[in-house]
N, C-alpha and C positions, 0 to 999 in steps of 0.2 A: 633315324629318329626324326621325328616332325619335327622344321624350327632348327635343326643342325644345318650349318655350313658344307654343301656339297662341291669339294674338289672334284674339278671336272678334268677330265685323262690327258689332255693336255697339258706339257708343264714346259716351261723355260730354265735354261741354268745359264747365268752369265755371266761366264770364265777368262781370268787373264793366262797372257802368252807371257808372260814376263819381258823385261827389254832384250836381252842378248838371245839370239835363235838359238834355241834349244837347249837353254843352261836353267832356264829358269821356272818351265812346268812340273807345278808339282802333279806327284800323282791322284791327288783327286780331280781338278783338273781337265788331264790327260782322259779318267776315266767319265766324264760328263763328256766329251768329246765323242770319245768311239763308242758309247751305247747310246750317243743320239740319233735318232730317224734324220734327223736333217741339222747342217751344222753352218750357220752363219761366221764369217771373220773379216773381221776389220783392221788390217793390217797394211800400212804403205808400201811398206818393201815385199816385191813379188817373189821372193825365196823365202819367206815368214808363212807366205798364204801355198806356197807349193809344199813346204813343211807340213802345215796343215791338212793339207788333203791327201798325204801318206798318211795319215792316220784315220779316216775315214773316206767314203767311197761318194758320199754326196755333198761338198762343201761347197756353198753360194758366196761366193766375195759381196761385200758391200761397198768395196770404192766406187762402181760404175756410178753409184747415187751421187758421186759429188760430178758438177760440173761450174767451170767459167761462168763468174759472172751469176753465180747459180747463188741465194743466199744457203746459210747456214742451215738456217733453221726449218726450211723446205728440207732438205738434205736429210737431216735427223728426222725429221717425221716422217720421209718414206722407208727408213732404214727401222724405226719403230715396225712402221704399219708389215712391210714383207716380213718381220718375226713372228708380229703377231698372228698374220693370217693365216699361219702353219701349228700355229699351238690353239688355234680355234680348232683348226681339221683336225685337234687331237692328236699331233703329233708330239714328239719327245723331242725338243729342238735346245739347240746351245751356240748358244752367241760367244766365237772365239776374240778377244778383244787387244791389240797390242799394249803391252807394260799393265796396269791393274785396271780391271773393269770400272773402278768408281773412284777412279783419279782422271779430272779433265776429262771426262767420255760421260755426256749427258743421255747419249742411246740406251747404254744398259739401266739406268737409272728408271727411265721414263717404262723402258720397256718392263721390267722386273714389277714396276709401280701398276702398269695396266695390264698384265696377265694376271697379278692374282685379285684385283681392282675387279676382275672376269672372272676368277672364282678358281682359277689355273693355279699350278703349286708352281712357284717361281723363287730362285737363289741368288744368289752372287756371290761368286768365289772370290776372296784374297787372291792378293800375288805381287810382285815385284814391280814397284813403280819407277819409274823417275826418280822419283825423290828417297828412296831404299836406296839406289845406285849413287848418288850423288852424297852422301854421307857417307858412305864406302870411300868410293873415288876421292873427296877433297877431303877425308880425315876428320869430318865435322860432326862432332857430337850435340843435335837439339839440346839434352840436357846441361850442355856447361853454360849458355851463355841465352838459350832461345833463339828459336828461330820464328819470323815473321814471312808467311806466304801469302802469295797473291801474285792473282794474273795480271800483265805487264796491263793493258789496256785496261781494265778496272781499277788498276793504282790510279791511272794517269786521271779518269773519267769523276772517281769518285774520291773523296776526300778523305783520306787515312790519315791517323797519328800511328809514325812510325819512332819507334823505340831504336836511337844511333846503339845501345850498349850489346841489342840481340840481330843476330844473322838478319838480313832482308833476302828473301828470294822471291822473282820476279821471272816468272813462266812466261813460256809464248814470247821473248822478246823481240822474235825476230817479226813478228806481226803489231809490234806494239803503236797502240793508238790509232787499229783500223776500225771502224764505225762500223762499216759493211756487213759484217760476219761473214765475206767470203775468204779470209783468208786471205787476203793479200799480200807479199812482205811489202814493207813499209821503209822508207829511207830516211838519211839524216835529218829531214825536216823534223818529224816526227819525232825519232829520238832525240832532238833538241829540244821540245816540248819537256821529253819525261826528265831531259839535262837540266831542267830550269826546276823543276821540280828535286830534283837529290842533292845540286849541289850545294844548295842553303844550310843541307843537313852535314854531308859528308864531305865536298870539298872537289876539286876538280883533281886534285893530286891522289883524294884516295885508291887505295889498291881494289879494282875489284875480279873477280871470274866469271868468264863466259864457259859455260857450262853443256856439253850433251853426253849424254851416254852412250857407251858403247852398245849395237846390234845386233853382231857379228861378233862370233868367239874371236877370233884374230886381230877387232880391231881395239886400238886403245880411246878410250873417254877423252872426247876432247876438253881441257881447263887450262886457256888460253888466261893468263894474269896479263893486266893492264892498267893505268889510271883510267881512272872515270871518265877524262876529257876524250878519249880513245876509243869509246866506247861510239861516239858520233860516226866513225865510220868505219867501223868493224864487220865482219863479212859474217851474217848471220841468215839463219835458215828457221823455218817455222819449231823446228825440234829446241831452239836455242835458248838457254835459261842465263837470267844474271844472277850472281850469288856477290851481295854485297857485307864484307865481315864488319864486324861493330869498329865502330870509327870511335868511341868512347867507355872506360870503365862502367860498371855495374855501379849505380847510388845507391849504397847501403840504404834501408829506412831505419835508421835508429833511435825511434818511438817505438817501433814494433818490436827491434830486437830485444831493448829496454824488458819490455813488458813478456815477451816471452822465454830471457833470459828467468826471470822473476818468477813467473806459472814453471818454469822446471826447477826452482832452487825450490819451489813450495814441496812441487812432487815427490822430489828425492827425498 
């Protein structure tokens, strides 16, 4: 019909690998995978992206895209641009992505955003992030107390009101406070920067956890507990999260509770 939106034959799906190899694809997933014509993955560990290619016969790694000294954001636009140029050819393509496609992974975003921006039919699958694993692993339930996220280097950069009664988690730590967007890890200078910024709240003595997920069925999560002050020269890696627990009780508001004890005694 004249004036309808034509999907053109071209489509993108872009799918998480979950963290642990091969615990965590679901079977939808799996099946965007092996009925794509061509399959992009993004995965650091080289037995994730070999996993990968036993399930289909043409899989393009996207690490090569990163290099030394290389900014970021170069990186992610040519890692856009090679998807896209294969779902212009009308191909049937799937971007295999590690942990969840739209946790911290700005490529599938961009790219899902401009195939169908192209008139392409484009998805993104759920799947098992980081942050799935890490309330597993440390027993923490969002709901009892909240949780507060954010990436290490945007805390430090930008000005947050941070709430001591609910969870702080602080992704990326072991890069925290690099400018560059290459990625760099970063040393004690720097995490004395983001020390001058927590301990006003929390205290140098607070308990907190250095955090990663397991990758590997065999290995165990690492949740290294520490004071805060310990935290300055701790041995971290780009994968490495802080998990800091509330350092103070929940303040009741009781105005509010007043008035909504009150609207239920009406109800009843």
């Amino acid at each position: 019909m004249q004036g309808e939106f034509e999907v053109k034959s071209g489509s993108l799906a872009c799918v998480g690998l979950g963290m642990t190899l091969g615990a965590h694809l679901a079977p939808r997933a799996r099946s965007f995978i092996e009925e794509a014509d061509v399959v992009f993955v993004a995965a650091s560990d080289p037995l994730v992206e070999l996993w990968v290619q036993g399930m289909h016969p043409d899989v393009r790694s996207l690490q090569p895209y990163y290099a030394t000294d290389k900014m970021r954001s170069r990186t992610y636009d040519e890692m856009v641009a090679a998807m896209l140029e294969q779902v212009v050819a009308g191909k049937r393509v799937c971007g295999a992505f590690y942990g969840h496609p739209g946790v911290f992974a700005c490529v599938p975003h961009r790219a899902v955003e401009q195939a169908r921006d192209a008139g392409h039919d484009a998805v993104m699958e759920a799947a098992v992030s980081a942050e799935d694993c890490l309330y597993a692993d440390l027993g923490i339930d969002p709901g009892t107390f909240g949780c507060q996220h954010y990436e290490a280097s945007q805390f430090m950069m930008y000005r947050r009101a941070v709430d001591p009664s609910a969870y702080l988690v602080l992704w990326q730590i072991g890069v925290a406070g690099d400018p560059t967007l290459m990625s760099r890890g970063t040393g004690a200078a720097y995490r004395e920067i983001l020390l001058e910024l927590l301990r006003p709240i929390y205290g140098d003595d607070h308990e907190v956890v250095v955090y990663q997920a397991a990758t590997l069925p065999m290995e165990m999560p690492r949740a290294d507990r520490m004071p805060l002050r310990e935290l300055l020269h701790a041995t971290l890696n780009d994968a490495a999260t802080l998990v800091l627990p509330p350092s103070r009780p929940m303040e009741p508001n009781t105005g509010v509770i007043a008035r909504l004890r009150r609207l239920s005694a009406t109800d009843g």
